[in-house]
N, C-alpha and C positions, 0 to 999 in steps of 0.2 A: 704820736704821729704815725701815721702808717708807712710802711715802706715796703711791704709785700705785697708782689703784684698780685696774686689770688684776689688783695684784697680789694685793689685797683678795681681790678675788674668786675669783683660784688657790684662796689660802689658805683660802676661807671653804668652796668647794666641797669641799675635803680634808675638813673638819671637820666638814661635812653629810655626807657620804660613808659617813665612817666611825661618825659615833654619829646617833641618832634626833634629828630638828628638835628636838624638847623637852627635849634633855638639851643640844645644842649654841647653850650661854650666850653672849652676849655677849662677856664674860670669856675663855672659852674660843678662842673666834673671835680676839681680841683677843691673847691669847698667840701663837695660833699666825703670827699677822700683822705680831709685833712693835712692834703698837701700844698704847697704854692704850686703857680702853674709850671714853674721849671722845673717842677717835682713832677708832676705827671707828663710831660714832654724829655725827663730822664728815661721813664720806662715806653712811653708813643711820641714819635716826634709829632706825627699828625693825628687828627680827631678820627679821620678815616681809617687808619691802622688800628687806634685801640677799641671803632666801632666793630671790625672786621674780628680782632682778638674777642670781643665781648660777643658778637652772632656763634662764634667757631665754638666759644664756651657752650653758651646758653641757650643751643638753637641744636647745632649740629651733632655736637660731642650727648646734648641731654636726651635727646628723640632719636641717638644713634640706636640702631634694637638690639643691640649687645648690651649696652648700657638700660635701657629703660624694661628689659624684660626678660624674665631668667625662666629661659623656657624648659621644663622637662619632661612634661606627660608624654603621652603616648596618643591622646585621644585629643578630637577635636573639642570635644567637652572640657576637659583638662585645659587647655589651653586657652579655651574664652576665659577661665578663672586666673590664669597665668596673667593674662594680656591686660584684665580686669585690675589684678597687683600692682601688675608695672603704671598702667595709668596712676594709679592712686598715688603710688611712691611718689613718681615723677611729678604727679599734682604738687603734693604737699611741701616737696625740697623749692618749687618755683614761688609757691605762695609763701612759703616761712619765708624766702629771701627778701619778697619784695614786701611784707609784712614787716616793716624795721619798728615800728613806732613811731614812726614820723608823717604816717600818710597824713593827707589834705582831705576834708570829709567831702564824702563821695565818690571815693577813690578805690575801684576793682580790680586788684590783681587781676583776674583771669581776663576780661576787658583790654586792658592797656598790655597786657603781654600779647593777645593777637594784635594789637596796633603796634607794636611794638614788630611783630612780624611783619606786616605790612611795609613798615620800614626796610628791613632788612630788602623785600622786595624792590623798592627803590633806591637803597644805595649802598647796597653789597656788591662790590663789583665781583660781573662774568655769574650773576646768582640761578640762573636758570639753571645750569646743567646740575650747580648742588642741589636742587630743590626739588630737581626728577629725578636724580639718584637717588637722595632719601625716602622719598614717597614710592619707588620702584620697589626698593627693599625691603620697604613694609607688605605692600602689596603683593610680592613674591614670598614671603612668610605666609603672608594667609592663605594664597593660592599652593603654597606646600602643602600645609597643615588641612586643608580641606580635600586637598586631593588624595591625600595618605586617609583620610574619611570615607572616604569616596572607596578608594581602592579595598580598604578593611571591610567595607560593611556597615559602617557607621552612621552614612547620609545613604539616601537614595543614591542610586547608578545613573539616575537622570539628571542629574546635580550637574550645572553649568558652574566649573570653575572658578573659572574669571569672576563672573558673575557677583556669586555668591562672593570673593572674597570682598569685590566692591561694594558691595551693599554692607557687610562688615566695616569697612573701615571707614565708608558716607556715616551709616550712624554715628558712630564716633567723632569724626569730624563736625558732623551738621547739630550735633546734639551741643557738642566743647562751643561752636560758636554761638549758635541760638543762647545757651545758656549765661555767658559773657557777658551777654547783657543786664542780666536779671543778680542771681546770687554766684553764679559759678555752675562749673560742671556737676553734676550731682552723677556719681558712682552709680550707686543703685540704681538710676533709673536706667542708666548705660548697660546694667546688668540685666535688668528686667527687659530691654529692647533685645541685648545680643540674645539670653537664654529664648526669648519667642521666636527669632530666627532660626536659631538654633532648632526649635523644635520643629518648625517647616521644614527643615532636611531632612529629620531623622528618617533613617527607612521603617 
């Protein structure tokens, strides 16, 4: 039986994952956790608490950029390769979890974890202001790291900022969704996009 919430929480994120907040009951949750439901209503009284525990886990705490990316170079080059890391890590730790052996055929990780996001957008309460913090923080990371390029010598002196960090972090995005639907996000092609932009700036 389980009785670790760590584990609660695995179990309860699989189960949001895969079916819409409103169909994943209690009950539901509770099966797949190996507990009764006054087992999981020990550690959330409500479905809203332990969805909110499981977004804060798996959403907020994984995409936090301390967590998802260990940045050390010096160079803006160095750092597409960093940023490159941390995706993959990050990939891999969301896919093995929701990878248990029990999926249902046809069933996409990387797919139903943006549906799963999508979620969070409808019923994480007050989600707006977390959801432009985190996207702020990425986005002021790349607008560092490009600017500090900028400033060195590294990109052209005509390099728009902002700009450039957006177009950084659209491919990335545009490419994680597009992909979702097909086989998943594929690495290398994300690397093959960044290094070509990359190379429009260089001076």
């Amino acid at each position: 039986m389980i009785t670790n919430r760590e584990e609660v929480l695995e179990n309860a994120f699989r189960v949001f994952v895969r079916m819409n907040y409103e169909k994943a009951s209690f009950t539901e949750i509770a099966k797949a956790c190996g507990l009764s439901r006054a087992g999981i209503i020990h550690y959330y009284p409500y479905k809203q608490d332990l969805f909110v525990a499981v977004v804060d886990k798996f959403v907020f705490q994984t995409h936090h950029i301390e967590n998802k990316f260990q940045i050390q170079g010096e160079t803006l080059a160095e750092f597409i390769e960093q940023y490159l890391a941390g995706v993959t890590s990050t990939m891999k730790r969301i896919v093995a979890l929701l990878n248990d052996g029990n999926s249902p055929d046809g069933y996409s990780p990387h797919f139903h974890y943006f549906h799963f996001i999508a979620q969070v957008r409808m019923y994480y309460p007050d989600i707006r202001p977390k959801i432009r913090q985190l996207y702020e923080k990425e986005y002021k990371l790349w607008e560092s790291v490009i600017q500090k390029a900028k400033d060195s010598g590294e990109i052209r002196p005509d390099i728009d900022v902002q700009t450039a960090a957006s177009l950084f972090r659209q491919i990335y995005l545009g490419l994680s969704y597009e992909r979702s639907f097909l086989e998943g996000l594929n690495v290398e092609e994300l690397g093959k996009n960044f290094r070509y932009l990359y190379s429009l700036l260089k001076a």
